[in-house]
C-alpha positions as CSV (number, residue, x, y, z in Angstrom):
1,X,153.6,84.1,176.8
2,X,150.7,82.0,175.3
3,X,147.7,82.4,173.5
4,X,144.3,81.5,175.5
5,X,141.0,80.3,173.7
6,X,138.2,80.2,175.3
7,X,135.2,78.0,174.4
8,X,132.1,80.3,175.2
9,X,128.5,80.9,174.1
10,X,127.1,82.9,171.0
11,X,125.7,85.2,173.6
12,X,129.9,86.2,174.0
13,X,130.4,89.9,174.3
14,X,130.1,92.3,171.3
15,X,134.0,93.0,170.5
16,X,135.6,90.5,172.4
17,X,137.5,89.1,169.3
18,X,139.6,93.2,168.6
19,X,142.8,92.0,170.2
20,X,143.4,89.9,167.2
21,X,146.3,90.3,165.6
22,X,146.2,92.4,162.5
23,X,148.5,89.2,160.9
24,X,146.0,86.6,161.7
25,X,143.1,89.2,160.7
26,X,144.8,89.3,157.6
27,X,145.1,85.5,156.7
28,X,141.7,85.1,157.4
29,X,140.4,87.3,154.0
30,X,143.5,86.4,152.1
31,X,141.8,82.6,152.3
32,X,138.6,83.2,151.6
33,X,139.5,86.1,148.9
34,X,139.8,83.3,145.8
35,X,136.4,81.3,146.3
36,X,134.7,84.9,146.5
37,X,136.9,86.1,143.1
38,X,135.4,82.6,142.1
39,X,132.3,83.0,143.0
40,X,131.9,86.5,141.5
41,X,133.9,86.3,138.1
42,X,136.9,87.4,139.1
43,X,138.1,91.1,139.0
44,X,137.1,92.9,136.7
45,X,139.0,96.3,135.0
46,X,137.5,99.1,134.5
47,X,138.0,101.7,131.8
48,X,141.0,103.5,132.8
49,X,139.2,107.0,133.6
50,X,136.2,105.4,135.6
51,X,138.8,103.1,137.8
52,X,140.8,106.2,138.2
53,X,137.8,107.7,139.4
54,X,137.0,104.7,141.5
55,X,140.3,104.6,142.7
56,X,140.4,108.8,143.9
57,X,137.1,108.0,145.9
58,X,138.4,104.9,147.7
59,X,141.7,106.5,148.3
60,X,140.1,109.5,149.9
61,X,138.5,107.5,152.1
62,X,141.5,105.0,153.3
63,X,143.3,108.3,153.8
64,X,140.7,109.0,156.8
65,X,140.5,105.7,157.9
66,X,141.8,105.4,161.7
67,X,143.6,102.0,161.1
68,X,146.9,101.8,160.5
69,X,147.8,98.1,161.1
70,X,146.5,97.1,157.6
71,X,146.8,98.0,153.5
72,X,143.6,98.5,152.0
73,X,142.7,96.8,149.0
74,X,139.9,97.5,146.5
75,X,138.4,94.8,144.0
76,X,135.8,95.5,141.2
77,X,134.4,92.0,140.9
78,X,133.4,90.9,137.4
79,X,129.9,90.3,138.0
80,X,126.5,92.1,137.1
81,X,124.9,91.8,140.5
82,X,124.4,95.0,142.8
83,X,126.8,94.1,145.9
84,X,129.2,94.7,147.6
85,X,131.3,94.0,150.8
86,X,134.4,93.9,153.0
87,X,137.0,90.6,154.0
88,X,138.6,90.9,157.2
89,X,142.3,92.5,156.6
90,X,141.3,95.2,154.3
91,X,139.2,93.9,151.6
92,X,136.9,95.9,149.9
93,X,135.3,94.4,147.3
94,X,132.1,96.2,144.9
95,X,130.6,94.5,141.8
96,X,130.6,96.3,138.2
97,X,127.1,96.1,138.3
98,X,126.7,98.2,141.7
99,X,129.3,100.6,140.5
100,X,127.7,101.0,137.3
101,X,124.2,101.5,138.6
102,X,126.2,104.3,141.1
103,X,127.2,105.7,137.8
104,X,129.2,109.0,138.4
105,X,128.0,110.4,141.8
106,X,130.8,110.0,143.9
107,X,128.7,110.7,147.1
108,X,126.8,107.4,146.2
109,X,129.6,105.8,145.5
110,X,131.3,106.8,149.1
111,X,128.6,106.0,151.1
112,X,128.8,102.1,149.6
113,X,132.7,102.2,150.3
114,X,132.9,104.4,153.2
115,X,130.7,101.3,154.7
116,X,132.4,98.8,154.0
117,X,135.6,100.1,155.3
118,X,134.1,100.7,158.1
119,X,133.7,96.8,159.0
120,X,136.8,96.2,158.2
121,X,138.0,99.0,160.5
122,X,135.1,97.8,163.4
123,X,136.4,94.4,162.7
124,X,132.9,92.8,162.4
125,X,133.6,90.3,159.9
126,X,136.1,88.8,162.1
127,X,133.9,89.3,165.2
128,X,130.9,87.4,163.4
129,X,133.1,84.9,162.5
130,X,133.9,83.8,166.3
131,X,130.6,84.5,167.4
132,X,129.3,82.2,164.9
133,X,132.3,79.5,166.4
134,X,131.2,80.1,169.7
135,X,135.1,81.3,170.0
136,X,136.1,84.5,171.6
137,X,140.3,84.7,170.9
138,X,142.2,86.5,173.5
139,X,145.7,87.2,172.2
140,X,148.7,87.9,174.8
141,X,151.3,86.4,172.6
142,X,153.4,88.0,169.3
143,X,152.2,87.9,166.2
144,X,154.3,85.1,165.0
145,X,153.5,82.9,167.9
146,X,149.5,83.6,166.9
147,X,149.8,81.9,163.0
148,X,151.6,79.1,164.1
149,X,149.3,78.2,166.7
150,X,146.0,79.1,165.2
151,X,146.2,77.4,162.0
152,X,143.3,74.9,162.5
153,X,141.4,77.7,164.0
154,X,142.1,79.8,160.9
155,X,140.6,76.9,158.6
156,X,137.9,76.5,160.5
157,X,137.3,80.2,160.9
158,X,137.9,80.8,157.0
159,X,134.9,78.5,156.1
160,X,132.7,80.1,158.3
161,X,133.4,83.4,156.7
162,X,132.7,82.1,153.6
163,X,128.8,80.7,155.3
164,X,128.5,84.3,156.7
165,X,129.7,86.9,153.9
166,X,126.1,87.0,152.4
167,X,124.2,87.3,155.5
168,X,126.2,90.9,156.3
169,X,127.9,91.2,160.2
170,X,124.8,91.3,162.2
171,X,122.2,94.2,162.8
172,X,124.1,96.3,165.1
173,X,127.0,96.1,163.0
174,X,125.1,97.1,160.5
175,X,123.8,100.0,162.0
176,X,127.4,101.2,163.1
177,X,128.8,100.8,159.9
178,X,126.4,103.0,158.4
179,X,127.0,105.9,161.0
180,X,130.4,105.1,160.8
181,X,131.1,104.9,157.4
182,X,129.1,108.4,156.5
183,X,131.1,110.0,159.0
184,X,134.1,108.4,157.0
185,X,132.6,110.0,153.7
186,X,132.1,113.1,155.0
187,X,135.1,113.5,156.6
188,X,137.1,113.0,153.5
189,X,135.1,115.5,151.6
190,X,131.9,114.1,150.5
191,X,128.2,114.6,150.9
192,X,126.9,112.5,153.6
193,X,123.4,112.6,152.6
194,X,124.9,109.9,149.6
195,X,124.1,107.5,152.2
196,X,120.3,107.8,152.4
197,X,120.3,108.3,148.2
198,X,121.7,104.8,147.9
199,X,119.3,103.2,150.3
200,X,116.4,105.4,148.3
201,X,117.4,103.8,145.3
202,X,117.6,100.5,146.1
203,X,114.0,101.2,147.5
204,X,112.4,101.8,144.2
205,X,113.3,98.7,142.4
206,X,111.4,95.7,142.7
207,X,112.6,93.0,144.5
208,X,113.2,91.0,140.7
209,X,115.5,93.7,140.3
210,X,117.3,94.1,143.1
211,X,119.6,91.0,143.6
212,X,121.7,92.7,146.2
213,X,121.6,90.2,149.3
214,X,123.4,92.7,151.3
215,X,120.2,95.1,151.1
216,X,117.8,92.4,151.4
217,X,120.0,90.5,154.2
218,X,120.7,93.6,156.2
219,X,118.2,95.1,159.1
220,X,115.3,97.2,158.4
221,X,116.1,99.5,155.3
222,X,113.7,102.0,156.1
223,X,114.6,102.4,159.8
224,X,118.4,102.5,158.1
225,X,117.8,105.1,156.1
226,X,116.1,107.4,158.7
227,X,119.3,107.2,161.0
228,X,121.5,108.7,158.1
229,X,119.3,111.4,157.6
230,X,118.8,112.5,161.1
231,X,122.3,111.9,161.7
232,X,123.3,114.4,158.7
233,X,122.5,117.6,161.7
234,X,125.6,116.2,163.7
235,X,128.4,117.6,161.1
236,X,126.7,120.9,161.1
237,X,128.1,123.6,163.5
238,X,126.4,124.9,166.2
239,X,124.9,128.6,165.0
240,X,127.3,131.8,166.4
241,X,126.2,135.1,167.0
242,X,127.7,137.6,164.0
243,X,129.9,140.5,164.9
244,X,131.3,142.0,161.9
245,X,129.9,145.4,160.9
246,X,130.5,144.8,156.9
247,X,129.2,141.1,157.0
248,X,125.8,142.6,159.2
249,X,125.2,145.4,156.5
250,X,125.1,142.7,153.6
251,X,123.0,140.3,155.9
252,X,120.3,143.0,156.3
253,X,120.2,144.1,153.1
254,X,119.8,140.5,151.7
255,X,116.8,139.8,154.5
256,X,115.3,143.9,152.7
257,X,115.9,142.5,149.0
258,X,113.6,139.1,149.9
259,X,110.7,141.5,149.9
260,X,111.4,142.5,146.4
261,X,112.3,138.7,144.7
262,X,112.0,138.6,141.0
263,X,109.6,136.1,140.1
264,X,111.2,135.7,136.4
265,X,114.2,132.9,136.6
266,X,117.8,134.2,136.6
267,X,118.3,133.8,133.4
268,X,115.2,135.2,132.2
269,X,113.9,132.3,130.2
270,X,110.5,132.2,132.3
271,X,108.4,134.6,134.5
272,X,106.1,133.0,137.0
273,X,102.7,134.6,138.2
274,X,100.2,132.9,140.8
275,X,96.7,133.6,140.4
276,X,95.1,133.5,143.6
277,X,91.7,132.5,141.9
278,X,93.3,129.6,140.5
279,X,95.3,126.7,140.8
280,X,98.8,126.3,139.4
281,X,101.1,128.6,138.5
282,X,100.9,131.0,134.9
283,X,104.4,130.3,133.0
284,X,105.1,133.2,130.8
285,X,108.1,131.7,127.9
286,X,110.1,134.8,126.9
287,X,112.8,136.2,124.8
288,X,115.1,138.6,125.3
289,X,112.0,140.1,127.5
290,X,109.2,139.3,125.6
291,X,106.9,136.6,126.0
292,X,106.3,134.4,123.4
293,X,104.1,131.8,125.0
294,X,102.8,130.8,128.4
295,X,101.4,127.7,129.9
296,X,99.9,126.5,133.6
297,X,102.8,124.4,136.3
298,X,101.3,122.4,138.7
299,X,97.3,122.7,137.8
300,X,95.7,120.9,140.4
301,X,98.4,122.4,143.3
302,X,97.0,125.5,145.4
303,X,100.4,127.6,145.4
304,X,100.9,130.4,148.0
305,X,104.8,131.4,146.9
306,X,107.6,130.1,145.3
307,X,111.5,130.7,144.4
308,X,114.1,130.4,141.7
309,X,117.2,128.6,143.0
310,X,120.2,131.0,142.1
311,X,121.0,129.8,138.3
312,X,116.9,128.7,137.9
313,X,117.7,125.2,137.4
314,X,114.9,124.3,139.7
315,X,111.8,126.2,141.5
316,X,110.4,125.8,144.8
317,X,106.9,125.9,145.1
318,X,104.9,126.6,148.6
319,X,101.4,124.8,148.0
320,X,98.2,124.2,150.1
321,X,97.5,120.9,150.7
322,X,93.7,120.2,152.8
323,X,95.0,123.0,154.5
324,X,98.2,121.8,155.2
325,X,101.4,123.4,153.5
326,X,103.7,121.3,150.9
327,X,107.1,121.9,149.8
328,X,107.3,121.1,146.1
329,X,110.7,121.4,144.4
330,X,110.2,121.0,140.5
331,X,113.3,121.7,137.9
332,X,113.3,124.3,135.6
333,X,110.4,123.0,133.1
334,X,108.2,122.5,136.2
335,X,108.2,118.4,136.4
336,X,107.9,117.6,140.0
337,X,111.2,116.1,141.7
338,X,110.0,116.1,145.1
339,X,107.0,116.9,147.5
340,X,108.0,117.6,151.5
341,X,105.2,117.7,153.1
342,X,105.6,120.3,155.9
343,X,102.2,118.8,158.9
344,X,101.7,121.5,161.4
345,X,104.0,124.0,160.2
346,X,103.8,127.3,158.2
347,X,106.6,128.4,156.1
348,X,107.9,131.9,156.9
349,X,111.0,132.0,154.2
350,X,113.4,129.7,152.1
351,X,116.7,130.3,151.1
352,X,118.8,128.3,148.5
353,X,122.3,127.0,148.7
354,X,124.4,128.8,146.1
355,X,125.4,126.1,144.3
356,X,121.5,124.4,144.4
357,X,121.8,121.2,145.9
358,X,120.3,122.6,149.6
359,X,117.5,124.1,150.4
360,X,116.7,126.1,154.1
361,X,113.2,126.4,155.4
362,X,111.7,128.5,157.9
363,X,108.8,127.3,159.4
364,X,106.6,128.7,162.5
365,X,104.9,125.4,164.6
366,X,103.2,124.6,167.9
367,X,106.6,124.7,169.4
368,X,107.5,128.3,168.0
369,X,109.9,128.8,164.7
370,X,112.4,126.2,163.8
371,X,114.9,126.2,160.6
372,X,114.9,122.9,158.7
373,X,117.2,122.1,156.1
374,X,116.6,119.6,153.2
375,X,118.4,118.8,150.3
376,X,117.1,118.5,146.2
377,X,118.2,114.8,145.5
378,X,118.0,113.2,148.6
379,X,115.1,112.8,151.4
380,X,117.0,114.1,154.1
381,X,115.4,117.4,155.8
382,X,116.3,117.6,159.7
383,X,116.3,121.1,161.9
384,X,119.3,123.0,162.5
385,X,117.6,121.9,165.9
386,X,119.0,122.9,169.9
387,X,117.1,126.3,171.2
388,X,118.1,128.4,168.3
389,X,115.5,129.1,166.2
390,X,115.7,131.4,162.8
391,X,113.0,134.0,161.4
392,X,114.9,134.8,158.2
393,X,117.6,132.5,156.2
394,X,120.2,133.5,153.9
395,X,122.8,131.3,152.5
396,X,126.1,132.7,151.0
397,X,129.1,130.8,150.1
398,X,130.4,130.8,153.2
399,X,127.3,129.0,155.1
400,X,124.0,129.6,156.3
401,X,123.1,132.7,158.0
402,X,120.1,133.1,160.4
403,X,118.4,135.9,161.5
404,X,116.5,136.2,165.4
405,X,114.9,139.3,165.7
406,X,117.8,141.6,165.3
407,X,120.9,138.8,165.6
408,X,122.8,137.3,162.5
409,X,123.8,134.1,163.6
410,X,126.3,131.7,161.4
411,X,125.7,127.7,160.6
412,X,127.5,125.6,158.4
413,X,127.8,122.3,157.0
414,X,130.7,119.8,156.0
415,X,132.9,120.8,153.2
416,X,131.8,118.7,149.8
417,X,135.4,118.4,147.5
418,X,134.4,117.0,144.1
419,X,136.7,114.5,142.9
420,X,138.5,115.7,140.1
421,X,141.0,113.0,137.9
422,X,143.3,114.2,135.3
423,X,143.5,112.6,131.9
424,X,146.2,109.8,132.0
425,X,146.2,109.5,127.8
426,X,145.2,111.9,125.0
427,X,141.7,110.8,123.4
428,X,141.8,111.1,119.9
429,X,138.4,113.2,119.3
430,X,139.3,113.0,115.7
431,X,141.1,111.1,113.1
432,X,142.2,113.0,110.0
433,X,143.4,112.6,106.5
434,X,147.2,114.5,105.9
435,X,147.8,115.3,102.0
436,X,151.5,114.5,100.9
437,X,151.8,115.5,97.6
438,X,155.3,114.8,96.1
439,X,157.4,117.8,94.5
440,X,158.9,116.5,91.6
441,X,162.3,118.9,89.6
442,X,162.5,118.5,86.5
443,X,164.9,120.6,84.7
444,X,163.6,124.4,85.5
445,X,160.3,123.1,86.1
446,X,158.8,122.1,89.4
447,X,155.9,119.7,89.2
448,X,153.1,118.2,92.4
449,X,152.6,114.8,91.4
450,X,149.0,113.8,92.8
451,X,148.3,114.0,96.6
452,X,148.3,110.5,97.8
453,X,146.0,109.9,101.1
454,X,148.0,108.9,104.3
455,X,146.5,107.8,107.9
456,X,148.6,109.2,111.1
């Protein structure tokens, strides 16, 4: 057996370079794994119950990785700038700074790792690397016979790394790690639309404040960012018919009650009135029932409807807009969050996830009624899409139902598991002083000499 290299062009075929041995793959991020540590700090250790936190999300995530020729290995490098990014053999490696701008949503937080194990499990950093070298490696030998005989190749290839690791993998890696690496996320339990939140957030800072090469390095943002969110329909199922009696009875007396919807929040803390003579929306405070002040949402928006999401934390807001109909969803004291604007389309109902974080929206077009979903935090609205097509939405725990003329019809999304870690240590929440008086016998008497003050 023998090993072949081949001395070809940079135009050498995407992928060539996967038959590498996992050993080799492996020697090349071992060597260049000190000059970044270097480079960056060195690692840096978080405080125990956020790098146990770090660590459930990460683990979560290797546990669904499809490679099992490697050990993963995660590094929190000791260094305020937002990056982060992935050695060939299995090194991911994030900044404090990036995991403390993340700060504690775990979503966020998977989308950034969940993309950078997916180059390590796509191999691109090794695949730039020999594209770069104009070197495509075909290996037909052992593994054994492969790091004896490629050592110059691996110090050659380990310094090109090293040129490369800012510049990201190339734009079509890119774009595959991103699909690649929310399908990671969600496939170990978390939201997928964390993926377009991070790449919204890096969008509102200003390039002085945004020192993360792998954002500014990496292919179009925007374009990016508009993959994830179309892409979040594809891990929804396609809508089934309904067939249980009970479960139709509840459906249709949900789709009666919507005629009927309060317009106080579920917790009775406001009542909402729209004035079709004016603009905005009357806020009536109250107490135990009674109102004891009111004020104007919105003044300048033309509202037609609105609803309370299910524990009132936030209201959406149907409003007129040159004729054209707007999506507002404010929180509970009516400060905007976000405006979808809705062109062509007239809403026909909205239903809200139980636990608030989704919204669904029935709108009537040019091309007949559609059901779009969105989400509060995140940009991301796509259609439940195909030839189904909803007049009435109601979401219960179990998923989205969807009514057509007289048939229920079931959707549902991927299953979001938040992370939950365990104290490892008890926290003191409290320090305090223990009296020990000392009993003193004297005779037939018994006498407290003064309490002296002790510290546990």
């Amino acid at each position: 057996m023998m090993l072949v290299v081949f001395l070809v062009g940079l135009s050498a075929p995407y992928g060539q370079a996967r038959s590498l041995a996992p050993s080799f793959e492996g020697s090349l991020g071992r060597g260049a794994l000190p000059e970044v540590l270097k480079k960056y700090g060195g690692v840096y250790h978080l405080p125990v119950h956020k790098r146990l936190w770090v660590d459930e999300v990460f683990s979560r995530l290797v546990s669904v990785a499809q490679r099992d020729d490697l050990e993963y290995t995660l590094i929190v490098l000791d260094s305020l700038e937002l990056n982060a990014f992935a050695l060939p053999g299995g090194y991911v490696l994030i900044t404090r700074g990036l995991v403390h701008a993340i700060g504690e949503d775990e979503s966020k937080l998977a989308a950034v790792l969940g993309h950078e194990i997916a180059h390590v499990e796509l191999k691109h950093g090794v695949n730039a690397v020999f594209r770069q070298m104009g070197l495509t490696v075909l290996v037909e030998v052992g593994m054994m016979a492969l790091e004896v005989a490629s050592a110059d190749l691996l110090r050659m290839a380990g310094a090109t790394l090293l040129q490369l690791l800012n510049l990201g993998w190339g734009r079509e890696a890119e774009y595959e790690a991103d699909l690649y690496g929310q399908a990671l996320a969600i496939k170990a339990g978390f939201d997928g639309a964390g993926a377009v939140g991070v790449l919204d957030d890096f969008f509102l800072s200003s390039s002085e404040d945004l020192p993360m090469k792998v954002f500014r390095t990496h292919p179009d943002s925007i374009k990016r960012r508009d993959r994830l969110a179309a892409n979040m329909v594809s891990f929804w199922a396609t809508p089934v018919p309904i067939g249980d009696r009970d479960l139709l009875e509840r459906l249709d007396a949900g789709r009666n009650s919507k005629q009927d919807e309060r317009k106080s929040d579920p917790k009775d803390r406001y009542a909402v009135r729209i004035d079709q003579n004016q603009t905005g929306l009357e806020v009536f405070h109250q107490d135990e029932g009674r109102t004891v002040a009111t004020e104007r949402w919105l003044e300048n928006a033309r509202a037609k409807d609105f609803a309370w999401s299910p524990l009132g934390q936030y209201l959406a807001v149907l409003v007129d807009d040159d004729s054209q109909e707007q999506l507002w969803i404010c929180d509970r004291r009516g400060q905007v969050i976000r405006i979808i604007p809705l062109p062509g389309k007239r809403v026909t109902d909205l239903s809200w996830s139980p636990e608030e974080k989704q919204l669904a929206i029935n709108v009537a077009g040019p091309n007949g009624p559609e059901v779009l979903v969105t989400y509060v935090k995140a940009d991301v609205l796509f259609s439940i899409g195909g030839e189904f097509s909803g007049d009435v939405s109601l979401w219960l725990d179990s998923g989205l139902y969807l009514a057509q003329g007289h048939t229920w019809y079931h959707t549902w999304g991927p299953q979001v598991t938040p992370v939950k870690i365990p104290s490892p240590v008890p926290q003191v929440l409290q320090r305090q002083r223990i009296l020990s008086p000392q009993v003193i016998k004297e005779g037939n008497t018994i006498r407290l000499t003064r309490p002296s003050l002790t510290i546990p």
